[in-house]
Every structure is written in structure tokens, then in C-alpha cells.
N, C-alpha and C positions, 0 to 999 in steps of 0.2 A: 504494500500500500504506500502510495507517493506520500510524501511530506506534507504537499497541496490538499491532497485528501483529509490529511489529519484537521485541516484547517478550516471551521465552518466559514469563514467567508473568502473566497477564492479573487471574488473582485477588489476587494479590501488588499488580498495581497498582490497584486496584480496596479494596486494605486503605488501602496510601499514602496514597488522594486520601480518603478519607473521614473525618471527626468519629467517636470513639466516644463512648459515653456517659458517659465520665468524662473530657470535656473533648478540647484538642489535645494531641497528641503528639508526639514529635520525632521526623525522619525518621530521628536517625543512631541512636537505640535502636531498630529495627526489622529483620531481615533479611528477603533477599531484593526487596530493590527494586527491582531490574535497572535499567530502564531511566529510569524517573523519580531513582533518587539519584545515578546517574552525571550526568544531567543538572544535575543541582541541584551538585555538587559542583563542574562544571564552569566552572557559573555563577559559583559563589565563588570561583574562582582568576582568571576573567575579569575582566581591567580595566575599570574602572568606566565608564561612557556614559552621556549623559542619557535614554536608552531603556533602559538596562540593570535589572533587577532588584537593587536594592543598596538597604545601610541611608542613612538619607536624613542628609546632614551639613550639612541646612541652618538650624540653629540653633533657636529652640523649644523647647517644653521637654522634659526628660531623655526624656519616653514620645516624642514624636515623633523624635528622634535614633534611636530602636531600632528604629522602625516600617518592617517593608520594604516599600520601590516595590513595585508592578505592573510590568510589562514592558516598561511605558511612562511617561509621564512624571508619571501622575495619584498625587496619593499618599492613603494611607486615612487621614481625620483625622475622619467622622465617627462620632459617638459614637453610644451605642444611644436615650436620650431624642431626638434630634433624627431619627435615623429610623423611631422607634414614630410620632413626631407626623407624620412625614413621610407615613408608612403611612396614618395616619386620615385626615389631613386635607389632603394636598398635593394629591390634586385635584378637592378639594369647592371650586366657585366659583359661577355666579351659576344654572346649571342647575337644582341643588335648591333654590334657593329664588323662584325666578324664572320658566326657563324649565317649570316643571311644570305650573305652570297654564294653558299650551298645551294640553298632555298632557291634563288635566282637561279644557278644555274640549270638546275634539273626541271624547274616550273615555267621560267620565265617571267617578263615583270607583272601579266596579266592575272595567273595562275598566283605568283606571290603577294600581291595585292588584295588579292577576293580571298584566298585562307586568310592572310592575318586578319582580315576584316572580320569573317565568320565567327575563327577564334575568338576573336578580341571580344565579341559582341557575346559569345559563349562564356568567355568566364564572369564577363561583368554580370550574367546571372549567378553566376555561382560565387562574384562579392556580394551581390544580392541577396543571397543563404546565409554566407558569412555574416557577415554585416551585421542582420539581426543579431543572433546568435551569440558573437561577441560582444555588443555592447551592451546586451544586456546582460549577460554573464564572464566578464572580462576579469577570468582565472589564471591562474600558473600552469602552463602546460598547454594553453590556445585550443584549440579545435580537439585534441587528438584528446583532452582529458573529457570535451564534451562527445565526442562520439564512444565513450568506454560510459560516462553516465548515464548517456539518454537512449543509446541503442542495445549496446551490449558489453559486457568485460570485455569478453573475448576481440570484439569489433575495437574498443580502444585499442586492446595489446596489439593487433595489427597495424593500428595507423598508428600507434604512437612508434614503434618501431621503424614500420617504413618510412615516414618523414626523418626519424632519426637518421635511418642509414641513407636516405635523399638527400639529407643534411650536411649530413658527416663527407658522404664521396665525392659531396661538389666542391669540397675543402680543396681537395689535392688536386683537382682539374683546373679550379682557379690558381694553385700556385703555378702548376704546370705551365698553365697560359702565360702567366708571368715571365716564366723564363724564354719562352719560347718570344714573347713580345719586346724584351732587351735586344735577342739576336739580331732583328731589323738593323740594328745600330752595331754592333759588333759579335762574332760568331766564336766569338773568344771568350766568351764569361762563364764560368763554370758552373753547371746548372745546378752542382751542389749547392753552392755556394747562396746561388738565389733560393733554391729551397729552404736551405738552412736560416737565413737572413729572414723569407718572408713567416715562417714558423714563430720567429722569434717576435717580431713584429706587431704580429695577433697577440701574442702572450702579454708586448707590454704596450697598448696602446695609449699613452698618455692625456688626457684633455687639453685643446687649445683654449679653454676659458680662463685656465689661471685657478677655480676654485679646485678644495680641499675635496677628494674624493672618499677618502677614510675615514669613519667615523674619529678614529684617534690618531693622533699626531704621533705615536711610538710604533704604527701600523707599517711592516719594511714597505719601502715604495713599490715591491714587482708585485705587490698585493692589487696594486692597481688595476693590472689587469683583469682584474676579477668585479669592478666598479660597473655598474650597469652608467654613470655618466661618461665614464670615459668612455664608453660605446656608442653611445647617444652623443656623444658630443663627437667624436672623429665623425663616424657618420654622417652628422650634420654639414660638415666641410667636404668630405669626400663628394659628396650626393651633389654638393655644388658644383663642382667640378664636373660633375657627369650631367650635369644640368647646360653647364658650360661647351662641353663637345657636343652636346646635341642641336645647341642655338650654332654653333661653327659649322659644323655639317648640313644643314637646314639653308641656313645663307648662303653657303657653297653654292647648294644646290640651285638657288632660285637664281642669283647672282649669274653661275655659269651659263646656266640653260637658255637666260634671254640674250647671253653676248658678250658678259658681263669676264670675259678670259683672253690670254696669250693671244688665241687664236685668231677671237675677237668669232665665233662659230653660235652663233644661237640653234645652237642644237635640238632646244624642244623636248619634242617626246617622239624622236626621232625613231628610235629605238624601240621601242613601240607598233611601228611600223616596218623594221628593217634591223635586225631580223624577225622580229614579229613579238607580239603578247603570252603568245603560251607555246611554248615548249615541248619538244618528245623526251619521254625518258622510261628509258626499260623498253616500250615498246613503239610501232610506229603507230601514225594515223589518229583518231581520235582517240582511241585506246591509250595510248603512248602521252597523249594531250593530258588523259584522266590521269594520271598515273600521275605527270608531273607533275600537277593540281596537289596529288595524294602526298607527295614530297614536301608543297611548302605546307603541306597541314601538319607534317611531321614536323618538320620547321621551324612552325607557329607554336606547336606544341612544348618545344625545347624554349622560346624564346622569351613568351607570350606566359607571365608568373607576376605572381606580387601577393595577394589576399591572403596571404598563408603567413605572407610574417608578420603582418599587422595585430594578425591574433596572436601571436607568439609572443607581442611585447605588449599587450594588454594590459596583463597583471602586474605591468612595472610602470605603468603611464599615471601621472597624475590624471585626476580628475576622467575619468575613462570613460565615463557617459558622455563626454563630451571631445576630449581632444581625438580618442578613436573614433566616433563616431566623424568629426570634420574627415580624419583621414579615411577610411573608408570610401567614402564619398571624390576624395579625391583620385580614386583610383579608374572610377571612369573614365575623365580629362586625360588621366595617362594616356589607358590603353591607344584613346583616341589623338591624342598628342603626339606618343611618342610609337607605337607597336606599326597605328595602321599609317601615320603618317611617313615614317621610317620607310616601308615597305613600300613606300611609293615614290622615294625619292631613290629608295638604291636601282628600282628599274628605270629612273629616268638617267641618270649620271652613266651609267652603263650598261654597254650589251650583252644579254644573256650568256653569248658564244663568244666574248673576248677573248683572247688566247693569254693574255695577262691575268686576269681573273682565273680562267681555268686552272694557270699553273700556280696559281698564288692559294686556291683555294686549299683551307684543311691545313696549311702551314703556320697558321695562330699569328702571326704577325701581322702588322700592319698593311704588309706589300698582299696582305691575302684578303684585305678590306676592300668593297667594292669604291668606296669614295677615296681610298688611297691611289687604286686604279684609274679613277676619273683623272685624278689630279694628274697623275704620268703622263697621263692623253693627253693633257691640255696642256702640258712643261709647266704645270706649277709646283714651286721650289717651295721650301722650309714649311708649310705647313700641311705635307703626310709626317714630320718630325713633330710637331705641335699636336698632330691627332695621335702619334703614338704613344707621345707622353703624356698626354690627359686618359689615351689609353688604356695605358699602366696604372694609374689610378682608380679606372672606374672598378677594373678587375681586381685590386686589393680592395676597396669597397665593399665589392660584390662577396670575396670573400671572408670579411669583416663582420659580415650581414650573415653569413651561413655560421661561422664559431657560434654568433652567439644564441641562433636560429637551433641549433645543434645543443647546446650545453640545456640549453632552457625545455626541448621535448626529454632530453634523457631525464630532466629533470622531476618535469611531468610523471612519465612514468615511473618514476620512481614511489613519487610521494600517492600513487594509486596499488603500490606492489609489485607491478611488472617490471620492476630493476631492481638491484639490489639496494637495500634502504639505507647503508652508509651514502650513496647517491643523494640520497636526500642535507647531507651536512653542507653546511651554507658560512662564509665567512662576511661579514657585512654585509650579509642579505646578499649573498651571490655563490653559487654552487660550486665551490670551487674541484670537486672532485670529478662532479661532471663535467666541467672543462677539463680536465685533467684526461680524462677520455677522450674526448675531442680531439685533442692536441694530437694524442698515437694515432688516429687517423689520418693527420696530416701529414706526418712521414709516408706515409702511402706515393706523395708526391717523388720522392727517389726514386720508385719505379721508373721513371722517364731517364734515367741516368742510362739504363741500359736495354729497354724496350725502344726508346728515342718518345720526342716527348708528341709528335704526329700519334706515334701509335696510341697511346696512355691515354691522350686525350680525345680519340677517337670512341673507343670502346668503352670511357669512361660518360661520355656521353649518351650511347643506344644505352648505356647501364643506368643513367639516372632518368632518362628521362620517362619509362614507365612510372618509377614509383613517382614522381610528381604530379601524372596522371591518375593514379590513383588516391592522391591527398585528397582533387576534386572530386571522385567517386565517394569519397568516404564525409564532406564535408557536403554533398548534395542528399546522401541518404542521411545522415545525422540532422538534417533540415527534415525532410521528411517526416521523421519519427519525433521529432522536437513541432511541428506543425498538427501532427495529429494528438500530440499531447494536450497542447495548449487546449485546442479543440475538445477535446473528452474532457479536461480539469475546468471549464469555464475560463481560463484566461484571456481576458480580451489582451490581443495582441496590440492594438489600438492603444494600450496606455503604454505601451514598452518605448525606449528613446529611439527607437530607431524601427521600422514597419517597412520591410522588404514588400518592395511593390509586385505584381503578378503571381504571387504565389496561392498554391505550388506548384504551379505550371512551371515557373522556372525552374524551379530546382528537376521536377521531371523532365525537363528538355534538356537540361545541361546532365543529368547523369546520362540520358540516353546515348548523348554527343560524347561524351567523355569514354563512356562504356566499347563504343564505338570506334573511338582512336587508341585505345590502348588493347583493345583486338585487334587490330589489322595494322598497327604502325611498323609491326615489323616484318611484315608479307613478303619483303624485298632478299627474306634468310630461304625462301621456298623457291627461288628462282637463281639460279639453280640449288637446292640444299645444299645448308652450309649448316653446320655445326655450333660451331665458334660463333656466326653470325646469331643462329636461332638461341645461345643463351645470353649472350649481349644483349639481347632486344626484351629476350622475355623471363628472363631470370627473377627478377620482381615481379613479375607479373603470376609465376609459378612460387616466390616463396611465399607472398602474402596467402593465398587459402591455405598455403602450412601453416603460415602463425596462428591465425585464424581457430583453425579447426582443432591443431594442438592444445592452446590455449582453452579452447572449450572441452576438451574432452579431459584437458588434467582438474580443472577448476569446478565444468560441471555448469558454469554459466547457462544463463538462457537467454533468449529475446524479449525485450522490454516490452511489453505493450503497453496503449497509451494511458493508463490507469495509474501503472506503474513507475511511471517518469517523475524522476524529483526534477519539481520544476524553482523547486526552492534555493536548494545547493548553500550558495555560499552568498545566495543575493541578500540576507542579511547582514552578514561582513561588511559585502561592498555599499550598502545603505548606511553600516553607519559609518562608516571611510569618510561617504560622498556628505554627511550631516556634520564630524567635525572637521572636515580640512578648511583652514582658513586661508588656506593663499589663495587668491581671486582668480575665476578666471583668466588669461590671457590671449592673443589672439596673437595669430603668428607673425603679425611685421610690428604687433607691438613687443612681442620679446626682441625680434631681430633688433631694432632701433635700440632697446634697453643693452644690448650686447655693446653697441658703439658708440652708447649717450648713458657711462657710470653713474653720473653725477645726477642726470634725471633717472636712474633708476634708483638710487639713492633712496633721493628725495622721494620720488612711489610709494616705497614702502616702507619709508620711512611715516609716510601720511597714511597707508594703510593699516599696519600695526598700532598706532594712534586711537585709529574707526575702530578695530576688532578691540 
């Protein structure tokens, strides 16, 4: 029997857990709470535990001292600029500007155009799922702890794991890239060396703001690396940066095409025309046309990500009904900004069958970029050097965004039982054991020392990219069963801070789509069979119903039905988080501007502290 059940007024609680439109509220001005304000009440008289919900007394400044824990031991310290940037740009890495001219070359720009489109339009239902889901319940562990509560044990143990191991392998693909993207510049740098270096790196990411990251000043500084700001805050910089190549390559693109070069060639959408929009690949004729369609879908697939970290850093965001919910929302604008706009400038700058592209492509450098290729054609100097270095940066970003994406699900599963529960030990609110994990999978990156880092990075790709299709299968049926819940327990959904539109048509369209693509993404191992190819492709795709069915048959779990859904959880926690946190809202160019005007941030809160 749910939680909700226990509780004679379902609407009453369904008021509780939700944001109104003029902000939060306190639970103790409210009646009729029943079941959520006894619990909350209870909480506050219960002596204090490093798993307990309580205000944090571990020094920092006056807002952090008032900021309440989660129910566990992660505490909310990021701010709203560091997760807008997080939104945009945490996991844009070497895909969009690199891996597309794959995609290009097997589709054509017709063909790659109309998949990312598709895609794009596909996951933004399934941030639509999300969306809801996290902000109303923005936990430790994102999505994967809500599909183990709301669907099944067994169903979290799989997704928490596969997102981990999604997590964890794109660690050493990103270093790989790294190395592979110096060689552009010199073919002499020893790929040890950047593995070693970019390892160490992750480990100790320092904050450019200048503030104290450790609750105590006796705390060794490589402790730092274990700071959820100092992650939120490089982030923040990084993403700019990646914000920054994307407005360079965009003006390229518009600038060249009308004239605007060496050549002085307003080329158009030449290309487009000669050698044409869509492409053969695999086979000929329209067949051959489908096919390459079917290539940028795989493409899109690898490229075309983001909703999945938003919830990941949930349970560490201040104010979370609110800064994740703006983010969320931002991730629309992305797709449509940066996926499907992308996709239409790399078919305009170049031709699908360039012989520079063809030879460049799958070499992870710069010269393997299709705007770097542009640029050759056109004799433009010094800035394919300026896309290579903002290059390098987005892919450390990128895998900046995966550590902590990683340390934060093993974490997850831990504090539910599906890892082992020292997992669970937290050094200022931050896992450090489970990064300690993390980090031996980054040595995985050595492997390119003597596989060569093409190959590594090849296979390390068909190897990630099922389980990220399967994040959305399992984040579309947890919507499902959290839909049909609400449903059965009275919960208007109507009071929750955020109300996913079309549903649940969405969520049934995008699991069908997603269902869809990680069946058939790797059809290309059956022509002719290949081995090696067919478990690259579908290895994840073959271990998840192991976890799966393992996990239920040792454990015994069953399927939730919608009676049975705690739809309560931990939204008590987070209500009374959201009733004492007194740092005020903020709005994301009013922190940026506080970043570069001290003196007026000062004085803010200096005048706020004052009011409170």
C-alpha cells in the first residue's frame, strides 16, 4: 500500500509537494497536511544523522549553514548560472562537431538534416517525461532511483547500472579524443602522457570563483575535487566556451556561404544540389537512400543527449522546483539551436563525397571536422587552430560532465542497495568513494596506447551508444507507471511545478521510437556477419535483460502497480528544504552580473540578510 494511500487527503498532498506561482511556501502556514507534515515534523525533532534531513552545520557561508540536506548525505550548493550552463552545454563534446561528419557522409546533408530533426523532436518528449518527474521529485541518484521506486527494484538495478556503465565508458572515449585532438598540432605527444594528465585533471578541478569549497579550512586541498562547486563552477566556464565554438562555426557558416571568403564563392546550398541531398550507403537506389537516412538516425542517436544529466544534479541544485525546472525547459532551444541547426550547416559548408572529409573522417581531430574541411577549401588560415583549441575544451567539459554524471548514479544505487553500501560514505557531502570508482575506469583510456586511439574510440562508441538509448526506454516507461499512478492515487498533476504537456502520448511515442532505434541500430553487424561488430553494437543491449531478470529473481521483486506507487518519497524532505532556504531566488544574468559587480553583490545580500 503507497504512502498516498495511507493518507486521507490525496489533494491536500498533492497542494504540499507543489511550487505555486508566487514562489515557495511554508508547510507550517498551510492546513490539512496529514500525512506529509507529521512526517516533516517528525523529522525535526529526530536527532540529527549523516543520512538525516537536517540544516547543514558544516561551516561556509551564512546561505549554506541554512540550506537543508536531502535524505542523504549530498547537499544543494549549486547555483542557477552553473546549471542553465550545465543545461546547454554539459553534454555537447566531440559528437557535434566531429562525429557528424560520419553522419554526413553515409546520409548526406538531406538525410542528416531530417534525422536530427526527428531525433531532436523525439527526445524533447522524452525531457517532457523527465521534466515532470524530476522536479517534482529532484533526488540523489536522478531518474534511475525513480524508475527502481515507481516501476520496479529490479527495473532501477538495470538502469541504475546501465547509465553507470554509459557513464563511466564515455570517460575514457572523451580522454581518448583528447589525445587524438592535440595530434592535429603535433604527432609527437605521448598519448600516455595526455591520459595521465587529463585523469588527473578530473581529480582536481579547482573553482575559478575564488570561494572556499570545504566546509573546513584544515580540509587537504585534493579534497576539492570531491566539491560539487568546483564542478558547477569549471562547468560553468567550460560550457562557455562550447557556447563560444558554436556562435564561430555558425558565422562561418552564414558569412562563407553568401561570399563572405578567400575565394570570394557564395556557394549557397550548392551542395545540396551537386552532389545531391541524400546519399547511398550499404546499398544502391532508394534502398541504399533509406539506409543512409538509417545512418544519420544512428548518428543522431550518439549525438543528440542532455535530459539525463539535468536529473542527475537535481538533488545538489538549490532551490530545485525552480532553477531545474528553468533548465529543463531550456533544453528545447538547445536541441533546436544547437543538434538540428548544426546538422544543417555541416551539409551546407561541405560535400557529402569530399575526398578531405572522407579521409579525415573517424581520425578524432580537427582535420576530421567537416567545418575544418570547409575552411581548407576556402584557404582559410589560423582559425581550424582556434576550432581545435576551443575543441579540446569542449571534450574535457564533456568529460567533466560524465565523472560527475558517473560518481552521482553509482551513488544512487548504492544508497537503494544495488552497490555496495561503503559506496554510500560521502566526504562534504560528496561520494568520494564512488569517484574513486570512476576514476579506474578512466584508465580504460590507455587502451588507445596500443589498440591506437581510431580503434578505442570506434568501438567504444557502437559500445555506448545502446545503453544511452536505453536510459530513454527506461525514463519513458518510468513516466508511464508514475502517470498511471498519479491517476489511481487522485493526484492532480495540475498542482505539480512543472505538467508535461501531451501526455502520455509522449512518453508512448518516444518509447516506441527509442524501442525502435536500439533494435535495429546495429543491423549494419548482419551484412555481412560480423562478430566483433554484433557485440559492439549490442552488448548492452543483451546485458540489461541480464540485470534485469537476475536482479528479480535473486531479490524476488515484483511490478508496481499503480496503487502501489509511493508517490510521497522524499517530497517531504524536499518541502521542507524549499520552506527554510532563505537565499532568494536568482535569475541567471542576475548571478552572472553578481560574479563581475562584488561590490553590488555585497551590498544584495548584505540588504537581504537585513529582510530575512
Amino acid at each position: 500500500m503507497s504512502a498516498l494511500k495511507q493518507n486521507s487527503n490525496n489533494g491536500a498532498v498533492g497542494a504540499v509537494l507543489a511550487d505555486n506561482s508566487s514562489g515557495i511556501q511554508s508547510i507550517s502556514s498551510r492546513e490539512n497536511v496529514g500525512f506529509v507534515e507529521s512526517r516533516y515534523i517528525n523529522d525535526k525533532a529526530r536527532p540529527s544523522s549523516p543520512s538525516d534531513s537536517r540544516i547543514s552545520s558544516s561551516g561556509g557561508s551564512s546561505n549554506d549553514r541554512l540550506v537543508i540536506s536531502n535524505a542523504d548525505q549530498l547537499q544543494r550548493r549549486l547555483q542557477n548560472r552553473q546549471i542553465q550552463l550545465l543545461a546547454i552545454g554539459g553534454s555537447i563534446g566531440t559528437a557535434l562537431f566531429l562525429s557528424i561528419g560520419n553522419g554526413l557522409i553515409n546520409g548526406g546533408p538531406g538525410s542528416l538534416f531530417i534525422a536530427y530533426t526527428m531525433y531532436s523532436c523525439i527526445l524533447g518528449l522524452v525531457n517532457n517525461c523527465l521534466a515532470e518527474m524530476t522536479v517534482y521529485m529532484p533526488v540523489s541518484g536522478g531518474f534511475i532511483r525513480l524508475a527502481g521506486k515507481w516501476v520496479d527494484d529490479a527495473f532501477g538495478f538495470m538502469a541504475g547500472w546501465n547509465f553507470f556503465l554509459y557513464e563511466a565508458l564515455l570517460i575514457p572515449f572523451e580522454i581518448s579524443a583528447l589525445s587524438v585532438v592535440l595530434s592535429y598540432w603535433r604527432d609527437d605527444i605521448p598519448a600516455a602522457a595526455v591520459c595521465g594528465a587529463s585523469i588527473v585533471a578530473y581529480m582536481y578541478v579547482k573553482p575559478l570563483s575564488g570561494e572556499p569549497l570545504c566546509a573546513s579550512a584544515n580540509v587537504p586541498s585534493l579534497l576539492n575535487i570531491f566539491a560539487v562547486k568546483a564542478y558547477g563552477e569549471a562547468e560553468f566556464w567550460l560550457s562557455i566556451g562550447k557556447l563560444i565554438l558554436i556562435l564561430i562555426l555558425y558565422m562561418f557558416t552564414f558569412v562563407t556561404m553568401v561570399g563572405g571568403n578567400p575565394r570570394h564563392d557564395a556557394y549557397g546550398f550548392r551542395y545540396w544540389k551537386s552532389p545531391g541531398s541524400f546519399a547511398e550507403h550499404l546499398s544502391t537506389g532508394d534502398i541504399g537512400r533509406f539506409e543512409g537516412f538509417l545512418a544519420c538516425v544512428w548518428s543522431a542517436s550518439f549525438t543528440v543527449v542532455g535530459p539525463e544529466y539535468i536529473s542527475m544534479v537535481a538533488a545538489e541544485a538549490k532551490h530545485p522546483r525552480i532553477y531545474i525546472k528553468s533548465a529543463f525547459k531550456t533544453v528545447y532551444w538547445r536541441f533546436g539551436s544547437f543538434f538540428i541547426l548544426g546538422s544543417l550547416c555541416v551539409g551546407i559548408v561541405v560535400a557529402y563525397n569530399d575526398p578531405l572529409l572522407s579521409s579525415g573522417a573517424g581520425s578524432g581531430t580537427a582535420a576530421g571536422s567537416p567545418y575544418v574541411v570547409a575552411m581548407t577549401n576556402l584557404g582559410i588560415r589560423v582559425l581550424p587552430d582556434l576550432v581545435n583549441a576551443l575543441l579540446f575544451t569542449s571534450i574535457f567539459s564533456a568529460g567533466n560532465t560524465y565523472c560527475y554524471c558517473a560518481s552521482r548514479s553509482l551513488y544512487g544505487l548504492a544508497l537503494e542497495g544495488r552497490a555496495p553500501r561503503i559506496l554510500t560514505k560521502c566526504w562534504n557531502g560528496n561520494p568520494i568513494f564512488c569517484f574513486a570508482v570512476v576514476v579506474c575506469f578512466s584508465l580504460l583510456s590507455f587502451l588507445s596506447l596500443s589498440s591506437g586511439s581510431n580503434v578505442v574510440l570506434s568501438w567504444l562508441v557502437n559500445l555506448i551508444t545502446a545503453g544511452g538509448i536505453i536510459n530513454y526506454i527506461v525514463i519513458t516507461t518510468t513516466y508511464i507507471c508514475f502517470y498511471r499512478a498519479t491517476k489511481a492515487q487522485g493526484l492532480d498533476r495540475k498542482s505539480l511545478s512543472y505538467v508535461g504537456w501531451f501526455q502520455p502520448y509522449s512518453a508512448y511515442i518516444s518509447l516506441v521510437w527509442m524501442s525502435f532505434v536500439v533494435i535495429f541500430y546495429g543491423y549494419s553487424s548482419f551484412r555481412p556477419w560480423s562478430v566483433s561488430s554484433f557485440f559492439t553494437y549490442y552488448t548492452m543491449v543483451i546485458l540489461a535483460p541480464i540485470l534485469f531478470f537476475g536482479w528479480k529473481l535473486i531479490k524476488r521483486t515484483h511490478w508496481r502497480g499503480p496503487h502501489e506507487v509511493d508517490l510521497t518519497w522524499e517530497a517531504p524532505t524536499i518541502a521542507a528544504y524549499e520552506a527554510q532556504e532563505t537565499e532568494p531566488v536568482r535569475g541567471l544574468w542576475s548571478e552572472i552580473l553578481e560574479m563581475f559587480t562584488p561590490r553590488l553583490a555585497c551590498f544584495k545580500r548584505r540588504k537581504q540578510n537585513q529582510e530575512v
